[in-house]
C-alpha positions in Angstrom: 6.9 -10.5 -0.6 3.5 -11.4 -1.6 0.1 -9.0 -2.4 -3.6 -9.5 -2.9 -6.4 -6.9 -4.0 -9.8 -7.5 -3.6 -12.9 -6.4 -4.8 -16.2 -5.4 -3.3 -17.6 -8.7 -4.2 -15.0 -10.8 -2.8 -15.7 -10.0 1.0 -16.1 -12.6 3.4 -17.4 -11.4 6.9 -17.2 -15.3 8.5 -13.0 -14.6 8.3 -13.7 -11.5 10.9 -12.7 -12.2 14.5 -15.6 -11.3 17.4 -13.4 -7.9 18.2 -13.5 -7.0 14.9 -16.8 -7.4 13.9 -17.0 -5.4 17.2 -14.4 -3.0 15.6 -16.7 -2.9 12.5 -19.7 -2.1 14.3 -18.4 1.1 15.5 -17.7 2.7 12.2 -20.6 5.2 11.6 -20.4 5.2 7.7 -21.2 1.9 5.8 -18.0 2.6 3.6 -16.1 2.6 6.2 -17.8 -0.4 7.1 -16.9 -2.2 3.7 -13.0 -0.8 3.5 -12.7 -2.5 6.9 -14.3 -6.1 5.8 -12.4 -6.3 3.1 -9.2 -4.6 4.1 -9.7 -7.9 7.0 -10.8 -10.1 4.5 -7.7 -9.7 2.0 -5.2 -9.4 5.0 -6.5 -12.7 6.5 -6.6 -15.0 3.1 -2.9 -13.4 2.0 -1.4 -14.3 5.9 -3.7 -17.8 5.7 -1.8 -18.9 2.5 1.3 -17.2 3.8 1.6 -19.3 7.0 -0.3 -22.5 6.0 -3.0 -21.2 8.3 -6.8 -21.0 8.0 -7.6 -17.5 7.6 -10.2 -17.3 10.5 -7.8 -18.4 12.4 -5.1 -16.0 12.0 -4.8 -13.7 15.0 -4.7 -10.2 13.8 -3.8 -7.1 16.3 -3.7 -3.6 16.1 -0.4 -2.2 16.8 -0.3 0.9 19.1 0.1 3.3 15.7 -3.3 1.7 14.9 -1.4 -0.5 11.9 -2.7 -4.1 11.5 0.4 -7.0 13.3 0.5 -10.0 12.8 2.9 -12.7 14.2 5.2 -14.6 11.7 5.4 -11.8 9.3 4.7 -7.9 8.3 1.5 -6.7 6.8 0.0 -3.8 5.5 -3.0 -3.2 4.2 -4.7 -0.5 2.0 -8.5 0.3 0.4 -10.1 2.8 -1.1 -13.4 3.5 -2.7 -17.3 3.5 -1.8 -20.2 1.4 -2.4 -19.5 -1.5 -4.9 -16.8 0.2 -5.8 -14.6 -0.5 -2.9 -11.2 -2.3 -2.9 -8.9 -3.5 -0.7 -5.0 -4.9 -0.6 -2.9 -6.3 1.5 0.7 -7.2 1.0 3.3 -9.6 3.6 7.0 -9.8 3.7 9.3 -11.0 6.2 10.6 -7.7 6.5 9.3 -3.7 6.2 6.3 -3.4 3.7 3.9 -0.9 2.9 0.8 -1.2 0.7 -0.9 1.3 -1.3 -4.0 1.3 -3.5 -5.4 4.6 -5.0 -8.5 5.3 -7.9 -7.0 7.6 -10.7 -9.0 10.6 -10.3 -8.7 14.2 -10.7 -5.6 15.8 -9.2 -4.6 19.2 -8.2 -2.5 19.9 -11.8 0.4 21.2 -9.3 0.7 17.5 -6.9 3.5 17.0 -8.5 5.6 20.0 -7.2 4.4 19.3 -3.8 5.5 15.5 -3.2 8.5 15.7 -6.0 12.0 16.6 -5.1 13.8 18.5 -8.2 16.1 15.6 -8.7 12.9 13.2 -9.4 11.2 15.2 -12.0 12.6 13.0 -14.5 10.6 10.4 -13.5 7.5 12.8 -13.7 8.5 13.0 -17.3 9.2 9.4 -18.2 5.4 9.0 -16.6 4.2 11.5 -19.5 3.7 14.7 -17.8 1.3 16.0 -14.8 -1.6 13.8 -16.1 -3.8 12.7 -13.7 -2.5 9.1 -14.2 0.7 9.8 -13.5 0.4 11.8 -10.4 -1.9 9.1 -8.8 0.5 6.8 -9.5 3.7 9.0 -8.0 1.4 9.9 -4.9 0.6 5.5 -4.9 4.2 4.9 -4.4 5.9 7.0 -2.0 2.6 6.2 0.1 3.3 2.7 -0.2 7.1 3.2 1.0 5.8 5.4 4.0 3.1 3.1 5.1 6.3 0.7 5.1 7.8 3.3 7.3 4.8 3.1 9.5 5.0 7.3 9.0 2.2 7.7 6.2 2.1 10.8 4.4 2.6 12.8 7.7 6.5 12.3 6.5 5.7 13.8 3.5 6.1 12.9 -0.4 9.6 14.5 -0.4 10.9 12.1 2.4 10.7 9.4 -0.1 13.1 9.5 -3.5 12.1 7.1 -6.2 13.7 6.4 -9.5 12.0 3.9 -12.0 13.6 0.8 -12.8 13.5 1.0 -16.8 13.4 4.5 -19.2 10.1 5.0 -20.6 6.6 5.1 -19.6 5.1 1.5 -18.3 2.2 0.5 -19.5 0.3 -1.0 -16.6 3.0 -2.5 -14.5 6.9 -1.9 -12.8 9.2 -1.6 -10.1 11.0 1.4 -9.1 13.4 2.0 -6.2 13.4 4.4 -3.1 15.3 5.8 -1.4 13.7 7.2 2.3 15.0 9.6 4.9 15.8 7.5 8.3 14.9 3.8 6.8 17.4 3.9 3.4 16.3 1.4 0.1 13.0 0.1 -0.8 12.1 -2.2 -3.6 8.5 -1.0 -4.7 6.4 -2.8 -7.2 3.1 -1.9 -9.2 0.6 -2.2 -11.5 -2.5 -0.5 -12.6 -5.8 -2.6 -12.3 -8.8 -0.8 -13.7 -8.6 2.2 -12.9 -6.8 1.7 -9.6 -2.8 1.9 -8.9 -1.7 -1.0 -6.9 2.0 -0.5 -4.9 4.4 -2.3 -2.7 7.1 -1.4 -1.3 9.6 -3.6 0.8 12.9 -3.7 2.3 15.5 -6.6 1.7 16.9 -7.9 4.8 20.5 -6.5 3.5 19.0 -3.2 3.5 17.8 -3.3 6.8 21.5 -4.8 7.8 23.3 -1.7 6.6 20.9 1.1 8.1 21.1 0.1 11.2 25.0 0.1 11.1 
């Protein structure tokens, strides 16, 4: 597994394909807009390094749930924010991966009960309570795990199961493990960056092995 977040200054639009700078042109809002460059932009330098490639010439398609494929491995990618203040990741793995990358912002003081099974609100508490931190953080990683899923938050929060790897609150970085309804275990890893929360979440090829068994 390997990630990359980008910032708003780090977008290149010579890595963008014709049919994407097509694709681009069609987005009415310049946000929009910028997610997508760099969104393209971080998946094509992360796939590049990945596969000894160029990056402009890595040949990216939309799949038919509208997630980015690529041949040789599995991406993902994730952005967030407006203006200069837009970011973007992307994450490969030769297996299931999902991406998530969310600002800490103001959260509804109850998110918690709505993407939280009962048997997870220790890890609510370990995070230090329904701070606005911690539930952007909780909301980052089951994302991350259902992007891998190629579900998003359709599935819902309570799909996903996650238990940290260590006791305590992390500072600015961890893994934790997931467990998902219909796909089994997930590594996920994170850290904070800013004031965003970065997460991936992947599958080991033994994990794959024993749910389809």
């Amino acid at each position: 597994m390997a990630a990359s977040l980008l910032r708003a200054p780090e977008a290149d639009p010579a890595l963008l394909s014709h049919t994407e700078r097509e694709r681009m042109a069609t987005f009415g809002h310049p946000d929009r807009q910028r997610q997508f460059l760099l969104g393209r932009t971080a998946a094509r330098s992360l796939v590049g390094a990945t596969l000894a490639t160029r990056p402009e010439a890595v040949v990216l398609r939309v799949g038919a749930d509208g997630a980015p494929v690529v041949d040789g491995v599995r991406l993902s990618i994730a952005h967030t924010g407006h203006a200069e203040s837009v970011a973007a990741a992307a994450a490969v793995a030769a297996g299931p991966v999902g991406v998530d990358l969310e600002r800490v912002a103001r959260r509804r003081p109850d998110l918690w009960r709505r993407i939280l099974r009962p048997d997870e609100y220790g890890v609510l508490e370990a995070l230090g309570g329904p701070t606005d931190d911690a539930q952007t953080l909780l909301w980052t990683l089951k994302e991350a795990v259902l992007k891998g899923q190629r579900t998003g938050f359709r599935a819902g929060g309570r799909s996903v199961r996650l238990a940290l790897d260590a006791d305590g609150r992390p500072a600015d970085h961890g893994r934790a493990t997931a467990d998902a309804d219909g796909s089994g275990a997930w590594t996920v890893a994170f850290r904070r960056d800013g004031d965003l929360w970065l997460a991936v979440a992947w599958q080991a090829p033994e994990d794959q092995e024993k749910q389809t068994r």
